[in-house]
BAVEXVO-904504 format. One record per residue (C-alpha): x negated, y, z. Coordinates in steps of 0.5 Angstrom, whole numbers, padded with zeros to 4 digits, always signed. Layout:
REM BAVEXVO-904504
XYZ
...
//
This chain:
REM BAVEXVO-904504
+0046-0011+0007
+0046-0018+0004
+0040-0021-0001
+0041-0026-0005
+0036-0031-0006
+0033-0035-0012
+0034-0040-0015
+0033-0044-0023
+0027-0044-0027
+0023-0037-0026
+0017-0036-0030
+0010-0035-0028
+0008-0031-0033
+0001-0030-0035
-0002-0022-0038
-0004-0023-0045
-0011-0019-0046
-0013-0017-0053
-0021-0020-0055
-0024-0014-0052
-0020-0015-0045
-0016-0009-0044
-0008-0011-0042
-0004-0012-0049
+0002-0009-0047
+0005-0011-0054
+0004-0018-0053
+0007-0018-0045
+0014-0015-0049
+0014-0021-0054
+0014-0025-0048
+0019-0022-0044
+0022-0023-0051
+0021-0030-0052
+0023-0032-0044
+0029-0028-0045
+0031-0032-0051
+0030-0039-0048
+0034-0038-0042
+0029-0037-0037
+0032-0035-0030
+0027-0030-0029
+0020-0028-0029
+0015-0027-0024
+0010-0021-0026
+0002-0021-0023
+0001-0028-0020
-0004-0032-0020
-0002-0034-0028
-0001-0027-0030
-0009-0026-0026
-0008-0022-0022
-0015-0021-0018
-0018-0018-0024
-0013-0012-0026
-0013-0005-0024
-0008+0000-0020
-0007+0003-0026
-0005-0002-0029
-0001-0006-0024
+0004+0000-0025
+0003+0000-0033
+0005-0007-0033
+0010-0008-0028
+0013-0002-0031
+0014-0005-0039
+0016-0012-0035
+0022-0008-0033
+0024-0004-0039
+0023-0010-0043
+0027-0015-0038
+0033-0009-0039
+0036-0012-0032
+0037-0019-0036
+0033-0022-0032
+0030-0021-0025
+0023-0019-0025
+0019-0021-0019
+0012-0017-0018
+0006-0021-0015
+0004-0016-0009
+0000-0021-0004
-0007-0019-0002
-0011-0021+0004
-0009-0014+0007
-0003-0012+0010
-0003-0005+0009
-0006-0007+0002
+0000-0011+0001
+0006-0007+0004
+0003-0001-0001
+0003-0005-0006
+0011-0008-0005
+0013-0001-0004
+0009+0002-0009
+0013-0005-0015
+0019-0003-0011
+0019+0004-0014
+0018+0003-0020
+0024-0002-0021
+0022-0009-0019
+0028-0015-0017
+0024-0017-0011
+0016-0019-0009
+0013-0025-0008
+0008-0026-0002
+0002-0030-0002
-0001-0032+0004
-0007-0027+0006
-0014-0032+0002
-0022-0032+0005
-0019-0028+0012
-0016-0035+0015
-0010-0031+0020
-0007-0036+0025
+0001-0038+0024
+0002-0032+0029
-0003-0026+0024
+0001-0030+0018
+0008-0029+0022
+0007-0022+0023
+0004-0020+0016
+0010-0022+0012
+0014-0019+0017
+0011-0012+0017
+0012-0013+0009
+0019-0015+0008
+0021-0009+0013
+0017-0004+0010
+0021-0005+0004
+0028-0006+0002
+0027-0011-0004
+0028-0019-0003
+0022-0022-0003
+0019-0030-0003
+0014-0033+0001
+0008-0036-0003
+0005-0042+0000
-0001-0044-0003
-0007-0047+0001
-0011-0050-0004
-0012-0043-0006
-0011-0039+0000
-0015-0043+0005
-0009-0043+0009
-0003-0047+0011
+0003-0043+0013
+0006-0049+0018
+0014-0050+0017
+0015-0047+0024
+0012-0041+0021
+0017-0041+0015
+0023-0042+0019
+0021-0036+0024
+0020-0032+0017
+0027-0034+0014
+0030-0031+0018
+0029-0024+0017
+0034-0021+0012
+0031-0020+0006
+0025-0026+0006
+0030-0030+0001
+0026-0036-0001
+0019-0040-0001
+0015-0042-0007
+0012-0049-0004
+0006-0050-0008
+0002-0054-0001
+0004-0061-0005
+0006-0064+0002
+0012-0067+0001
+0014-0068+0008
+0013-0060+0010
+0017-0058+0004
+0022-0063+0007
+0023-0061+0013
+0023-0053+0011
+0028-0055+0007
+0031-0059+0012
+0032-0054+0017
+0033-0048+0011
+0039-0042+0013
+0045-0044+0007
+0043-0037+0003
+0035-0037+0003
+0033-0043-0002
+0026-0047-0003
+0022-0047-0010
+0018-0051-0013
+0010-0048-0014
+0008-0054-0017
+0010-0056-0024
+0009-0063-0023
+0013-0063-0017
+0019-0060-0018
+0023-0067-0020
+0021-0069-0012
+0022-0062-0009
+0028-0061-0012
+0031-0068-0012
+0030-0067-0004
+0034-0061-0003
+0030-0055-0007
+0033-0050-0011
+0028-0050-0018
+0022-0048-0020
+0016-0043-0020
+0013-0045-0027
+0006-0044-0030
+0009-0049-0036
+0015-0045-0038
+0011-0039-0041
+0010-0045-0047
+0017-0050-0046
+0021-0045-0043
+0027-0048-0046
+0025-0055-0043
+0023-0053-0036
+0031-0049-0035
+0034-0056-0038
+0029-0060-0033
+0032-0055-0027
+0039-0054-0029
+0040-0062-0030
+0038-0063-0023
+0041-0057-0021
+0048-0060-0024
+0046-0067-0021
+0044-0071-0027
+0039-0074-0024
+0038-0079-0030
+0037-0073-0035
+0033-0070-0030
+0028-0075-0030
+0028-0076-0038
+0026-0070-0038
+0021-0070-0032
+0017-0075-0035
+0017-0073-0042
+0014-0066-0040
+0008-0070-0034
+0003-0070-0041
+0003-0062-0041
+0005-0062-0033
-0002-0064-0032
-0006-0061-0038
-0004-0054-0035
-0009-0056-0030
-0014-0059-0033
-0019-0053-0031
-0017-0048-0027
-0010-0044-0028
-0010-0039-0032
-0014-0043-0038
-0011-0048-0039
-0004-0044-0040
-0007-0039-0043
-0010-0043-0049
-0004-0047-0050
-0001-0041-0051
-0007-0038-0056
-0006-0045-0060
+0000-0045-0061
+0001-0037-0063
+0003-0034-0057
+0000-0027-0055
-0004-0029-0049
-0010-0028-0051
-0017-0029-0047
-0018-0029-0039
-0022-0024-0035
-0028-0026-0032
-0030-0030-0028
-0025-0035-0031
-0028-0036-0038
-0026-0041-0044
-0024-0048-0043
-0029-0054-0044
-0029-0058-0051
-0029-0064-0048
-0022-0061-0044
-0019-0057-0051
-0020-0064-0054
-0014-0067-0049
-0010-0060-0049
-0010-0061-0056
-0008-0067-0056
-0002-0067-0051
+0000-0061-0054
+0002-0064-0061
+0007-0068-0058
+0011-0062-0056
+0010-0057-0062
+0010-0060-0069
+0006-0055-0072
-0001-0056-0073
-0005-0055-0067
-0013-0053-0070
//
């Protein structure tokens, strides 16, 4: 069987929280809804952005089971299920398969450090345990790891290992994966502000933070490129930097998630330990959000 790979502009979606911090399932439908209608390529459910860490097995299923009913087969739905266990991880994937999801994203195992040989066999054994596309996630500032090119390459070419989100900010090692990179299995940006380079040197889109807000913008940012209108994609790339780097300001999701607050999108809080941003930081979010959204911003 053959798995199709992913490409475009995917939304890394947060969960909206009500104030007293209980999932608000409304709110993940609206946003769904709204990413839909903006034209984003698919979403990607339980990432970091969506808080993952802090959400229970109960509501993992709750959440990943609205995801789906709401994106209706219009969109892919991609479910974060990449823990520090293998065994954790292969249940959780299997678990998101049943329930209808499109693939899982992978991160690579955090704290516990596994060798390039540990990592290659983790990855193994839950893209074998499922029968579900799945990408690799590739993020060592978070995770406290590096999954190597060689260790890529190895990976990708197991069947349904599809795609890479490269967010190690190493050019050179996202080249040369790319370079080496079986014709049906893509590279995706996992860095807003890199997904011009990344794309420009051969990936095929964007796992975005960004688009939860300027969906719209992010698709024309990646189709551009996709289409080879380098010019436009550099306008746009440069017009979007502002809000690029205010998104991380402090610690994604809070950034994200108050933009989204600010400008009335359901989002609501984030859960402990993350809290709310800084004045001083609120302030320079403020400010850069005015230059895309012409409503008031308090």
């Amino acid at each position: 069987m053959g798995f199709e790979s992913f490409k475009g502009c995917i939304t890394a979606i947060v969960t909206p929280f009500q104030k007293n911090l209980e999932v608000d399932f409304q709110g993940l439908r609206r946003l769904i809804s709204f990413q839909i209608e903006n034209g984003i390529d698919g979403i990607v459910v339980l990432g970091t952005t969506g808080e993952s860490p802090t959400i229970t097995e109960e509501e993992r299923k709750q959440i990943l089971k609205v995801a789906v009913d709401e994106a209706n087969g219009k969109i892919p739905v991609i479910a974060g299920t990449g823990t520090y266990s293998t065994a954790e991880s292969i249940k959780m994937t299997r678990e998101a398969a049943e329930i209808g999801v499109d693939g899982a994203l992978i991160v690579a195992p955090y704290y516990n450090k596994p060798t390039q040989e540990g990592l290659y066999r983790h990855f193994k054994a839950i893209a074998e345990s499922v029968n579900i596309p799945i990408i690799l996630y590739n993020i060592p500032g978070r995770t406290g790891v590096n999954i190597e090119a060689s260790t890529q390459s190895r990976l990708l070419e197991i069947n349904n290992i599809v795609s890479v989100k490269e967010a190690s900010g190493n050019i050179q090692q996202i080249m040369d994966v790319i370079s080496i990179l079986p014709s049906n299995k893509t590279v995706l940006s996992g860095d807003d502000n890199l997904t011009f380079p990344i794309m420009a040197c051969g990936g095929k889109g964007v796992i975005s933070v960004v688009s939860n807000i300027l969906p719209r913008q992010v698709k024309e940012l990646v189709t551009s490129i996709l289409n080879g209108n380098l010019q436009r994609a550099r306008e746009i790339h440069y017009n979007l930097m502002p809000i690029f780097k205010a998104a991380f300001l402090e610690t994604n999701p809070i950034p994200i998630k108050t933009a989204m607050n600010l400008v009335g999108l359901p989002a609501g809080p984030c859960r402990p330990p993350l809290c709310e941003m800084s004045q001083q930081n609120l302030d320079k979010l403020k400010t850069v959000l005015r230059k895309y959204y012409e409503i008031p911003i308090q």
